[in-house]
C-alpha positions as CSV (number, residue, x, y, z in Angstrom):
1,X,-15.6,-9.2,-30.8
2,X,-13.1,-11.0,-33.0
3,X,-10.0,-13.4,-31.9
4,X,-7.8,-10.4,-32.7
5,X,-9.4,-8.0,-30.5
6,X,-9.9,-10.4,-27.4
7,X,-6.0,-10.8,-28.2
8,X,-5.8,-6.9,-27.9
9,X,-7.7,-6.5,-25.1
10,X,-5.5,-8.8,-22.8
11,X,-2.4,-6.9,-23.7
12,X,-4.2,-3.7,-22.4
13,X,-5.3,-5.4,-19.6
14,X,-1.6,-6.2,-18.5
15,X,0.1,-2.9,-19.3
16,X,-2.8,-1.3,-17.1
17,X,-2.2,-3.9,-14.0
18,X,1.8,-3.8,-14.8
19,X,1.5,0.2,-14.5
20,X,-0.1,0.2,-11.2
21,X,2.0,-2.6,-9.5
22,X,5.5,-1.5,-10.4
23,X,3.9,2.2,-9.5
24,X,3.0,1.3,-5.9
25,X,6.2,-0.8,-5.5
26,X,8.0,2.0,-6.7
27,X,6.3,4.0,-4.4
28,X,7.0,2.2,-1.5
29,X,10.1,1.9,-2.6
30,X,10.8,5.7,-2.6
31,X,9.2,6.0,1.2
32,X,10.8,3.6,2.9
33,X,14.8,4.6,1.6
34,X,14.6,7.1,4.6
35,X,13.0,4.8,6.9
36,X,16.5,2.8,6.7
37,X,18.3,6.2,6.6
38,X,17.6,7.9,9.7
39,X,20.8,7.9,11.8
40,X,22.5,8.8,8.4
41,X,20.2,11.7,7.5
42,X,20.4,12.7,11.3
43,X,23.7,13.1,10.9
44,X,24.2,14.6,7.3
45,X,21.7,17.2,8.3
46,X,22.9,17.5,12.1
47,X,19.6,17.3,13.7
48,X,17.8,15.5,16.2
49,X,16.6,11.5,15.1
50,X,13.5,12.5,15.9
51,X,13.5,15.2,13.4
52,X,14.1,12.7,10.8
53,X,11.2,10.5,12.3
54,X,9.3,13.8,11.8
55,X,9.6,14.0,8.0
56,X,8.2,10.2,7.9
57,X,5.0,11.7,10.2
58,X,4.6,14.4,7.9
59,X,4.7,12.2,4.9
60,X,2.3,10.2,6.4
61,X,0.0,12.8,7.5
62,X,-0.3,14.4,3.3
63,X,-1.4,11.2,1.6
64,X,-4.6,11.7,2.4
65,X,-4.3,15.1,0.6
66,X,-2.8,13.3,-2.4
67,X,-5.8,10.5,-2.4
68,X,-8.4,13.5,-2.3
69,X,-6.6,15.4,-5.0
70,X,-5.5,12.8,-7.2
71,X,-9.0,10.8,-6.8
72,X,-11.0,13.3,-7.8
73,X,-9.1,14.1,-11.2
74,X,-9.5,10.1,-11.7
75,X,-12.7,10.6,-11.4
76,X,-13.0,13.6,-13.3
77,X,-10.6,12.9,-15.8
78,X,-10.1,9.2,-16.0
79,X,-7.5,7.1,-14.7
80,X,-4.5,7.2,-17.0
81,X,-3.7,11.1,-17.1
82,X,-3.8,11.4,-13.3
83,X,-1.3,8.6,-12.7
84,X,1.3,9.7,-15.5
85,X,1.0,13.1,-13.4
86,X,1.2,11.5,-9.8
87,X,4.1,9.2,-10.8
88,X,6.3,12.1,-12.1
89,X,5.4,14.6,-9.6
90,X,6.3,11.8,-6.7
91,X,9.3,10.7,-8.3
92,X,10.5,14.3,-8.9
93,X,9.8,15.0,-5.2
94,X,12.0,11.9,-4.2
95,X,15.1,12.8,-6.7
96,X,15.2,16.2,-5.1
97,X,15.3,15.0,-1.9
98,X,18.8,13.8,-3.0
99,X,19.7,17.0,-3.6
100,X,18.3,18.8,-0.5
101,X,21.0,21.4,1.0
102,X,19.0,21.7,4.4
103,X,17.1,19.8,6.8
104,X,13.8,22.3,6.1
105,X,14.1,21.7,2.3
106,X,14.4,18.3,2.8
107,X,11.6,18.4,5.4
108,X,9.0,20.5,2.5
109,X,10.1,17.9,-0.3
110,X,9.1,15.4,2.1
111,X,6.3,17.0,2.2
112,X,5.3,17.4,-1.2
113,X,6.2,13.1,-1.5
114,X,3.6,12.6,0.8
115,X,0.8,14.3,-1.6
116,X,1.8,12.2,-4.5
117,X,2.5,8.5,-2.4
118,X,-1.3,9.2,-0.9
119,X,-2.8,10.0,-4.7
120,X,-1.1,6.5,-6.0
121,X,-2.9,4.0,-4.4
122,X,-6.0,4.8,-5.4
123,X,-5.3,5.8,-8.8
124,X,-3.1,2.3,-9.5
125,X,-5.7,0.1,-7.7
126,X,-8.9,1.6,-9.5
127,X,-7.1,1.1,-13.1
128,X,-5.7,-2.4,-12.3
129,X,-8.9,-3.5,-10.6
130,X,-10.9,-1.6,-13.7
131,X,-9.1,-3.6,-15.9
132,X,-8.9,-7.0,-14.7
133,X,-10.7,-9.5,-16.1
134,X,-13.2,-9.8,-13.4
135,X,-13.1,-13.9,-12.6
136,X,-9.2,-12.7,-12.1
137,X,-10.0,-9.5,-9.8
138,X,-8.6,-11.2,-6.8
139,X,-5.2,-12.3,-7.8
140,X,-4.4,-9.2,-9.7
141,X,-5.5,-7.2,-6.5
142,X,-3.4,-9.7,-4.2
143,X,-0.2,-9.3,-6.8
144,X,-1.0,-5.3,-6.8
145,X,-0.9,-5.1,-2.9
146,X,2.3,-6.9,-3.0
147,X,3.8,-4.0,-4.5
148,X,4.0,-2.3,-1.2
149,X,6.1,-5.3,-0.1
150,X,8.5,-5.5,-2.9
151,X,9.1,-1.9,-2.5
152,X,10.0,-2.8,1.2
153,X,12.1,-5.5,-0.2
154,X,14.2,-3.6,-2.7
155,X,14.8,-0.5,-0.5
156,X,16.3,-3.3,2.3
157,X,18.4,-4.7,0.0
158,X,19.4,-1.4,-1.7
159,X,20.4,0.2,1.8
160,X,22.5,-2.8,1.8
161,X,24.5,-2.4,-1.4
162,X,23.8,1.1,-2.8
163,X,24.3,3.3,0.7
164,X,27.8,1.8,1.4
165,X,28.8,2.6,-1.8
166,X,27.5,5.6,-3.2
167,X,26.0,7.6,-0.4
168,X,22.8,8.3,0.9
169,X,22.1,11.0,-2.0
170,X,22.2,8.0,-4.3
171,X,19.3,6.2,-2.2
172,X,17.4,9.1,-3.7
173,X,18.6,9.8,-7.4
174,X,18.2,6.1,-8.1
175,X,14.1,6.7,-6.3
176,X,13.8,9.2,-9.1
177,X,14.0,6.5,-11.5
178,X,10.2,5.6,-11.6
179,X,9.7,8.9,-14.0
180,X,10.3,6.8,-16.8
181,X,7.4,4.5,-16.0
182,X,4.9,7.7,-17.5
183,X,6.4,7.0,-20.9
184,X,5.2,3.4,-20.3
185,X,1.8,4.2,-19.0
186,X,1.5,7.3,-22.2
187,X,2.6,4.8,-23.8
188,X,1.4,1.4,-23.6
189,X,-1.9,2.0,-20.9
190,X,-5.2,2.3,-22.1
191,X,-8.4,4.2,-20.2
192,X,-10.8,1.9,-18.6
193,X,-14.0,0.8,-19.9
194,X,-15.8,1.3,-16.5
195,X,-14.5,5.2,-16.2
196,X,-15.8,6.0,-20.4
197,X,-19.3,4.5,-18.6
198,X,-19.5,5.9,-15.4
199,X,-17.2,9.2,-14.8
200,X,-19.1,11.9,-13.1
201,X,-19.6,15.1,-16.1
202,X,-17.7,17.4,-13.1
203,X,-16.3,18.4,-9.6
204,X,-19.5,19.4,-8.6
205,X,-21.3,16.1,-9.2
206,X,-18.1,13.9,-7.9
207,X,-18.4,15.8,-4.7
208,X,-22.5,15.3,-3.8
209,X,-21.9,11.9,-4.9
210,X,-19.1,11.6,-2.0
211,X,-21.8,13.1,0.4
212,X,-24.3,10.7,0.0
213,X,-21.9,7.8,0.3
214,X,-20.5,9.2,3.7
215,X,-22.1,6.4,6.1
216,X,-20.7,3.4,3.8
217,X,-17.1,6.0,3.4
218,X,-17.1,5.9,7.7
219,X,-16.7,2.3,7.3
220,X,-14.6,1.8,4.6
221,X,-12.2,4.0,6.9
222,X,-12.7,2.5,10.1
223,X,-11.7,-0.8,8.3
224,X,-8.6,0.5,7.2
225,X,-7.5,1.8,10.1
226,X,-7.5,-1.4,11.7
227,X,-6.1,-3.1,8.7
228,X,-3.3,-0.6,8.9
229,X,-3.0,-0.7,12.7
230,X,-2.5,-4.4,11.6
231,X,0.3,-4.4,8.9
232,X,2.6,-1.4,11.1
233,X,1.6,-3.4,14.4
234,X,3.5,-6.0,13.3
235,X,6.1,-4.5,11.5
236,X,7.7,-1.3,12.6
237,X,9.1,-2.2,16.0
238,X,9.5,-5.6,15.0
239,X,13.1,-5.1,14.2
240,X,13.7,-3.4,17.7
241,X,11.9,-6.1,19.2
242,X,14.1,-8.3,17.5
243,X,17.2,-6.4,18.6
244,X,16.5,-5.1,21.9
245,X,14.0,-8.1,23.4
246,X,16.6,-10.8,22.1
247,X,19.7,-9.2,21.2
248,X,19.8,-10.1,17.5
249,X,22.4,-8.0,15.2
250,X,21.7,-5.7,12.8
251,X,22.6,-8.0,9.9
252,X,20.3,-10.8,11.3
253,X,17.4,-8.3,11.7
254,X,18.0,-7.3,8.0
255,X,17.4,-10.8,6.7
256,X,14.7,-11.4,8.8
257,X,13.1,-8.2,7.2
258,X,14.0,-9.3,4.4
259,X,12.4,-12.8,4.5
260,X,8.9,-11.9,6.2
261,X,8.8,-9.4,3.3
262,X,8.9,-12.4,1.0
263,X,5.9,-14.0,3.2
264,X,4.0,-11.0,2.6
265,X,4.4,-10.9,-0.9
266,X,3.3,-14.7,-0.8
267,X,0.0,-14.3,1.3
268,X,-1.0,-11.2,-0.8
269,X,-1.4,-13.1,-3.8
270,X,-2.3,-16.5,-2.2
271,X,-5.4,-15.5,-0.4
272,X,-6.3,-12.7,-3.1
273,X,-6.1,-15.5,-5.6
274,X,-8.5,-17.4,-2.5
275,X,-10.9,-14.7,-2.3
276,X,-12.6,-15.3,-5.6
277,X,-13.6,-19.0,-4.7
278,X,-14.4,-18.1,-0.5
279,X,-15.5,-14.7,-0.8
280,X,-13.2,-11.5,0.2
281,X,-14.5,-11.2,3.7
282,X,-14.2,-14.6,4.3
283,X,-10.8,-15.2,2.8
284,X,-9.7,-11.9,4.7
285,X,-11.2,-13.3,7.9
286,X,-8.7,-17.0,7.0
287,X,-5.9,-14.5,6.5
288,X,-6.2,-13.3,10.0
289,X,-6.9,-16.9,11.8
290,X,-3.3,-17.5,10.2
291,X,-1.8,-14.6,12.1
292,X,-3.4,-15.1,15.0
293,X,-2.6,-19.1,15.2
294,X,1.6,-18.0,15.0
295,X,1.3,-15.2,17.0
296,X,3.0,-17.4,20.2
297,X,5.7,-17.8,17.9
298,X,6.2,-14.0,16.3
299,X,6.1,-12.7,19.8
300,X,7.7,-15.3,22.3
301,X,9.7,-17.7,20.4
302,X,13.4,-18.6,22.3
303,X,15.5,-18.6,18.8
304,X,16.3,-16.7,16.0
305,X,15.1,-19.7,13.8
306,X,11.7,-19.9,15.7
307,X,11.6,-15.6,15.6
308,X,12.0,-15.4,11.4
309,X,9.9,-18.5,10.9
310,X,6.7,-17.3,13.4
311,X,7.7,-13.5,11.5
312,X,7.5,-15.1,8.0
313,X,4.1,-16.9,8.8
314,X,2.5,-13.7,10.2
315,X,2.9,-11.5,7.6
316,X,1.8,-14.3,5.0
317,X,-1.0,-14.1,7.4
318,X,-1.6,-9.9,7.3
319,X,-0.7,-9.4,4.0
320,X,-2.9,-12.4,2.9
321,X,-5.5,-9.5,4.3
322,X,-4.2,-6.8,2.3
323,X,-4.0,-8.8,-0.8
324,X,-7.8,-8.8,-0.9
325,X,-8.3,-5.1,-0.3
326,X,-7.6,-3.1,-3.5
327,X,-10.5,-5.7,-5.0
328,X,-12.5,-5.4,-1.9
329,X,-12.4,-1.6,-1.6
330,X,-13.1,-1.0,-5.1
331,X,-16.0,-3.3,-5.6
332,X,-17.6,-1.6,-2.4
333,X,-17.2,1.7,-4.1
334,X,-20.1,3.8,-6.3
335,X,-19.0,3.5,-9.8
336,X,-18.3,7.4,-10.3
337,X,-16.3,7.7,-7.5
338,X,-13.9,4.4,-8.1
339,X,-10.3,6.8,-8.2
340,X,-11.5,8.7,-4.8
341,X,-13.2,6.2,-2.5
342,X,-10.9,3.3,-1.9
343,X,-7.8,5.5,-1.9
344,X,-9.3,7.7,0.3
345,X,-10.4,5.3,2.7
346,X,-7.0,3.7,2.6
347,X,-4.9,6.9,4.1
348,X,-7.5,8.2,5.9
349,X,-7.0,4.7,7.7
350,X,-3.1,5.1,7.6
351,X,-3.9,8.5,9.2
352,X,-5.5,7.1,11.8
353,X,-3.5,4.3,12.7
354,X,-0.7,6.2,13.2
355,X,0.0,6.0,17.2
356,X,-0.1,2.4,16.8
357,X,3.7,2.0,17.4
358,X,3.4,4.7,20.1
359,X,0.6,2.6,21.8
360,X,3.1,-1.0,21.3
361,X,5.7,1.0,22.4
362,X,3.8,2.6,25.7
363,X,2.4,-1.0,26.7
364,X,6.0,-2.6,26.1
365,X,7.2,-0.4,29.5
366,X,3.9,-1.8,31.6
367,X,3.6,-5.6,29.6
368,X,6.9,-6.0,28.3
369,X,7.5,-6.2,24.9
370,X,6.3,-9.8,23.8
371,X,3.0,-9.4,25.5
372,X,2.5,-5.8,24.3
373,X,2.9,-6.4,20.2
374,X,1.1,-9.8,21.0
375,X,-2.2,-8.4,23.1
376,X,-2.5,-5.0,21.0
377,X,-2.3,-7.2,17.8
378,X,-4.7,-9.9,19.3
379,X,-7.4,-6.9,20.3
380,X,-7.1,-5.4,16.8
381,X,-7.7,-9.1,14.9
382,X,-10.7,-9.4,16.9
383,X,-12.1,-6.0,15.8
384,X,-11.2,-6.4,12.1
385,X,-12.7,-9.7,12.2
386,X,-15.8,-8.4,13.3
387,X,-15.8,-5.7,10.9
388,X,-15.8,-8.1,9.0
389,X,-18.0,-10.5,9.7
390,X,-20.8,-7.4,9.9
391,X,-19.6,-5.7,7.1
392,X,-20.8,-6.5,3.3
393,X,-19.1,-7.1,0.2
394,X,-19.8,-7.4,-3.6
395,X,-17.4,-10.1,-5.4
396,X,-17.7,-10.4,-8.8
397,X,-19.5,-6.8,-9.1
398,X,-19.2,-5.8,-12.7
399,X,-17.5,-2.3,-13.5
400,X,-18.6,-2.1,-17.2
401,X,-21.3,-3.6,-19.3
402,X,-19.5,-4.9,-22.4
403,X,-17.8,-2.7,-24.9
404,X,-20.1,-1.3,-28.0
405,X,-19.4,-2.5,-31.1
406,X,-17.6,0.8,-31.7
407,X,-15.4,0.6,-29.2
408,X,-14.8,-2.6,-29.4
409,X,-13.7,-2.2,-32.6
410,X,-11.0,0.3,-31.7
C-alpha cells in the first residue's frame, strides 16, 4: 500500500471514530436535557414528578429494543447505513419532543428516543473500534466512552444558559441538531474492513450465530449490569446527597456535576489509553482500586472542597472503567455479530441495573445516606472485580486481515 493510501486510510479512520463519538455525546446529550428538566416539564405538562421520572424509566427500558434492532441491521447491512438511520431517527424523536402538546405525546416520543439511544452505542462503538488502528484501540475506545460524559457536560451547562433564556422547548430543538451529523457520516465515513470480511449473508444466520454465543452473551451482560450499577450508583443521587446530607445549593451541586463530569472524561481516556500496555481487565480492575481508595472521601467528607474533590477522583476512577469497555466488549465479541453483541450487552445491563438508585435510596432510610452509596458501591466493586478477574479478554484481537490489493487500492 502506497504513502498516499496509508495517508487515506487514517483520514477514514478519524471520520469513522469522530462519527461515533460526537454521536454518543450527542446522544447523551439529548437524554439527559429532561433529566435536568423535571420540575419544569412537571409543571408545563401539569402532572405528577414522578410521571416525568416515568418517561426517563421508559426510555431506559427501549434501548435494549434499539440495540437488538439497530445491531442486527449492522450486522446485516454494515455499519455506516444503520447509524445515518439511528442518528436521524433519534434526533427527530428529540426535536419533537419540543413540540409535544401533551404529556402522553410526549411520553410515546420518549418512547420512540429510547429505541434509537439503545441502537447507538453499539452501532458507534463497533465502527470506531472497527476502525481504529488496533495498537490505538484503547484510547480511541476510552475517548469514545467519554462521549456519554460530555453529553452530561453540555446538557448541565446548557440547562444553565439555554433554559433561562429560551424555554424548555429550546432544550429540545437545539437536541435535534445532531441530524446534521448523517451528512457527515454519508459523507465523509467509510464501511469497515472487518464488516466487508465477516458480515453474516442474512437475519437468519445473524440470529443462530447469537444462539450459540448465549453462555459468553450471559456474561457480557452480567458485567454490564454491575458496570452500570457502578456509573448511576455514584451518580444519580449524588446531587441529592450533596443537597440534602450537607445542605449544598443548587448552584454549588451544579459545578460539582460539572467538574466530576470533567474527571470522568479524564479517567475514560487515561486508563483506555492504560489498557493497551496492562491489559483491559487489569487496567479496568486499577480503575476501580481508584474508586474504592476515595470512596471515604466521596461519601463522608466534612466540606464542600473535600465532597467535589473525593467526587472528581471517583468518577476518574469509574469512568477509567468505562473507558475500556467499548474495546473490551467488542474484542470479546464473534466477528459477525460485532453491531449486536456489545450493544446488546450494554442496555441489557442498563436494564438491569435500573433499581440501583431505588436500592441506595431504600438503604439511605436504614444506613443513612453516606454509608448507603458507600457499602452498595463497595459490594458492587467487589463483584465487578471478580468478574473480572475470572472473566477473559482478547487485547489486540485483529478484526480484519489486511486489505486486498483491490481494495486497497480504492
Amino acid at each position: 500500500m502506497s504513502i498516499g493510501n496509508i495517508e487515506a486510510g487514517t483520514k477514514h479512520h478519524r471520520h469513522a471514530i469522530a462519527a461515533a463519538y460526537l454521536g454518543w455525546t450527542l446522544d447523551a446529550f439529548d437524554f439527559f436535557v429532561v433529566v435536568f428538566m423535571v420540575d419544569t416539564l412537571a409543571h408545563q405538562f401539569g402532572v405528577a414528578k414522578s410521571a416525568i421520572v416515568w418517561t426517563i424509566t421508559a426510555t431506559l427500558a427501549m434501548r435494549p429494543v434499539g440495540a437488538l434492532l439497530f445491531g442486527m441491521l449492522a450486522d446485516r447491512f454494515g455499519r455506516r447505513k444503520p447509524l445515518i438511520a439511528n442518528v436521524i431517527f433519534f434526533s427527530l424523536m428529540e426535536l419533537l419532543s419540543g413540540f409535544a402538546p401533551n404529556y402522553t405525546a410526549f411520553l410515546i416520543l420518549r418512547i420512540l428516543f429510547g429505541i434509537g439511544m439503545g441502537g447507538e452505542w453499539g452501532l458507534g462503538a463497533s465502527l470506531a473500534m472497527e476502525s481504529a488502528p488496533q495498537k490505538k484501540r484503547g484510547l480511541i475506545s476510552g475517548i469514545l466512552q467519554s462521549g456519554y460524559s460530555t453529553g452530561y457536560l453540555l446538557a448541565a451547562i446548557a440547562t444553565r444558559l439555554v433554559l433561562p433564556t429560551l424555554g424548555w422547548r429550546a432544550m429540545f430543538w437545539i437536541g435535534g441538531a445532531p441530524a446534521l451529523l448523517a451528512f457527515y457520516i454519508s459523507w465523509r465515513v467509510k464501511e469497515t474492513e472487518a464488516w466487508k470480511q465477516h458480515h453474516a449473508p442474512g437475519l437468519k444466520a445473524i440470529l443462530v450465530a447469537a444462539g450459540g454465543f448465549w453462555k459468553s452473551f450471559l456474561y457480557l451482560a452480567m458485567l454490564m449490569t454491575l458496570m452500570h450499577a457502578l456509573s448511576h450508583g455514584t451518580q444519580d443521587l449524588y446531587p441529592d446527597f450533596l443537597k440534602s446530607a450537607h445542605g449544598l445549593s443548587t448552584s454549588t451541586v451544579s459545578y460539582i456535576a460539572m467538574l466530576y463530569n470533567v474527571g470522568a472524561i479524564i479517567g475514560g481516556i487515561l486508563f483506555g489509553h492504560l489498557s493497551e500496555r496492562w491489559g483491559r481487565r487489569r487496567s479496568m480492575i486499577s480503575a476501580l482500586v481508584v474508586s474504592l481508595c476515595i470512596m471515604p472521601l466521596w461519601a463522608f467528607g466534612h466540606t464542600a472542597f473535600a465532597l467535589a474533590f473525593g467526587a472528581f477522583v471517583m468518577q476518574v476512577g469509574v469512568q477509567g472503567a468505562w473507558g475500556i469497555i467499548p474495546a473490551h466488549l467488542n474484542e470479546l465479541a464473534p466477528d459477525a455479530l460485532r453491531g449486536l453483541i456489545p450493544g446488546l450487552a450494554y442496555q441489557v445491563g442498563i436494564l438491569l441495573a435500573a433499581p440501583t438508585s431505588n436500592i441506595e435510596y431504600a438503604l439511605r432510610d436504614k444506613l443513612g445516606y453516606s454509608w448507603a452509596l458507600a457499602l452498595f458501591e463497595i459490594g458492587v466493586i467487589v463483584l465487578l472485580s471478580t468478574a473480572l478477574i475470572f472473566g477473559r479478554e482478547q487485547r489486540g484481537k485483529n478484526f480484519a486481515s489486511e486489505p486486498s490489493a483491490a481494495v486497497a487500492k480504492a
